[in-house]
N, C-alpha and C positions, 0 to 999 in steps of 0.2 A: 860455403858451398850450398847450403841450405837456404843463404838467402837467394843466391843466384838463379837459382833452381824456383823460388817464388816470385821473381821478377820477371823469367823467360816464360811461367805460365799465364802473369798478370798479364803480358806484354799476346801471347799466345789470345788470349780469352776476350782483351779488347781488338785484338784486327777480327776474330771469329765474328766477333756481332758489330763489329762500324764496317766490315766491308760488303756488306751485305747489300746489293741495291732496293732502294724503294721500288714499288710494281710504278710500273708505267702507268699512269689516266690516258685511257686511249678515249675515251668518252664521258662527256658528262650532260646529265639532263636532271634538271629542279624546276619542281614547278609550284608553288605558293600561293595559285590565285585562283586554282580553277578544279583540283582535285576533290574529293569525298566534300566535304563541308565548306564549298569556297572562300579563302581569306582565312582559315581558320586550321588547313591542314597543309600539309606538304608533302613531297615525295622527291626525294632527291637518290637517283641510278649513276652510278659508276661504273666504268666497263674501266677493269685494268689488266692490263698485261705485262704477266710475270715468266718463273717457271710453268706457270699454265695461265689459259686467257678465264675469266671469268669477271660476274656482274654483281656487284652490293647494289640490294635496295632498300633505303631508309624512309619509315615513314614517321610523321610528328601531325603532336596535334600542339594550335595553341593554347596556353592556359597562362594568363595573365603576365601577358606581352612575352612569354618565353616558350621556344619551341621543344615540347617532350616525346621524348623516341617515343614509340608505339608498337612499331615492326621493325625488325632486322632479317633480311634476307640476304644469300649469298646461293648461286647457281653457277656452273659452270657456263662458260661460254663460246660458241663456233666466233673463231677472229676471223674470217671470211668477208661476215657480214657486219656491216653495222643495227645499234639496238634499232633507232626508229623506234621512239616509244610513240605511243599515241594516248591519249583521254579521249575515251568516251564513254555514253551511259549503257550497257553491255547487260543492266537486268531489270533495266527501265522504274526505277527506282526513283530517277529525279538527279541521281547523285552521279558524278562522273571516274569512272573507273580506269584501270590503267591497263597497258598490254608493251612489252617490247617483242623485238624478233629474239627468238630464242635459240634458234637451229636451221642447217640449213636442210630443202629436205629434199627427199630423192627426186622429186617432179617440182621442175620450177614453179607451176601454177601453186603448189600447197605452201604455202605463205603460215608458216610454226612460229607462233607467238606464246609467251606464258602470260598466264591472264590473274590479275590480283583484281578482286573485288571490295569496294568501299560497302564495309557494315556498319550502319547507320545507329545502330544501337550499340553497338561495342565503342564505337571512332574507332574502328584500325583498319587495314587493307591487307585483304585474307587471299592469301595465295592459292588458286585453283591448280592442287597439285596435279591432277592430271590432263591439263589445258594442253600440255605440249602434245598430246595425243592426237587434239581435233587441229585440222588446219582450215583455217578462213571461217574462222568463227565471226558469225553473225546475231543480232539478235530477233527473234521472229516475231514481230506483234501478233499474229496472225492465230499463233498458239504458245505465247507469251513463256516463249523458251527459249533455247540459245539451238544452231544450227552450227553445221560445219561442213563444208564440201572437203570431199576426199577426192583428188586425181588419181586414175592410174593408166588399165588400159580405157576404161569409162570414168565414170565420176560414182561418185555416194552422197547422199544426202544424209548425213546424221543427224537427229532432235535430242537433245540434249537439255534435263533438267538438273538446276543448282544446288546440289544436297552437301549443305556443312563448306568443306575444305575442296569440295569433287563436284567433276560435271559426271550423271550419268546418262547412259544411251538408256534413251525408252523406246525408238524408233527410227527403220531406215531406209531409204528408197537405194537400189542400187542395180542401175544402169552399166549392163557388161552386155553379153550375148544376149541373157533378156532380162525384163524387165524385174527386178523382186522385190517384194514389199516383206518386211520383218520388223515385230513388235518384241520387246523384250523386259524382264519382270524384275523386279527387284534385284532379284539375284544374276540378273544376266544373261537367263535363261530363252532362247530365242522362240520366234514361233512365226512360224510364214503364214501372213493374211492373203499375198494375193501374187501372181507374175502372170507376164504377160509379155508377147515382143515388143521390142524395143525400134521405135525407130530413129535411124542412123544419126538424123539432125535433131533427136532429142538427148543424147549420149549426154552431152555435159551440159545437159540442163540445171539447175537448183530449182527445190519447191521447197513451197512455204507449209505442204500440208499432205498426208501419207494414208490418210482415209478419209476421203476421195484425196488421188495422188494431182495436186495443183502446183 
């Protein structure tokens, strides 16, 4: 009886964990040749779809012809869209950094990407935990910062600098009924320099510069 009883839980305990399906790879993107320190790094994204949809991102560095993790990321993911990663250099650096789509967002112009940047002295790729915040992130030579236009009933121009793990807002031009200009401090705290009306064909302008508004 006793043994029967450890045979129907053996029997129990391996269908629990073999029938289990693998997550589906609904996407894959690696790339080896052109990321943070070319030839020398990688980045390899997975989109799989399971009981929920979500995205691993691995990053390696080489070290003496063998590839060693670095970064491990895991995010949820909207299965809607696909990632669309892209490389590019995002803090003008030299070095080329990474971005997929992350979400889908309420205004089709806002294009929600999460953005990891290649750190040159660490070798890793540091996820800019609040990237999914800005959409249409640019980077601004102009005032060697990152930008982001915001869609709604007008647009936004966000200035955006790279602190640690975060983008923060230091500046925003925002195009609605009228024109307002808004600086903001460390802490977040805003402060209005300038508004003025707005005209109609300039609504969903982007600038590159928020004193004087260009």
């Amino acid at each position: 009886m006793l043994l029967s009883a450890f045979c129907l839980g053996l029997m129990t305990f391996f269908l629990n964990n073999h029938s289990k399906k693998t997550p589906e790879t609904n996407e894959i993107f690696i790339d080896s040749l052109t990321i943070g320190n070319k030839g020398k790094n990688m980045v390899d994204l997975k989109h799989f779809l399971d009981a929920e949809s979500y995205v691993e991102i691995k990053f390696f560095s080489k070290k003496k012809n063998q590839w060693i993790l670095k970064n491990s990321y895991r995010y949820e993911k909207d299965f809607l869209i696909s990632c669309d990663p892209v490389l590019e250099d995002l803090n003008n650096d030299g070095y080329l950094d990474f971005t997929y789509k992350s979400d889908v967002a309420a205004r089709g112009a806002n294009e929600v990407r999460r953005l990891f940047l290649y750190n040159k002295k660490t070798d890793e790729l540091v996820s800019m935990k609040n990237s999914n915040e800005f959409p249409n992130l640019m980077y601004n030579k102009k005032l060697k910062c990152l930008t982001s236009q915001m869609f709604h009933g007008g647009s936004t121009t966000v200035f955006l600098k790279i602190e640690k793990d975060s983008l923060r807002m230091f500046a925003s031009v925002d195009n609605s009924d009228e024109q307002v200009i808004t600086t903001y401090d460390t802490k977040g705290n805003p402060t209005e320099i300038g508004r003025k009306p707005i005209d109609p064909d300039e609504i969903y302008d982007r600038y590159d510069n928020f004193n004087p508004v260009e």
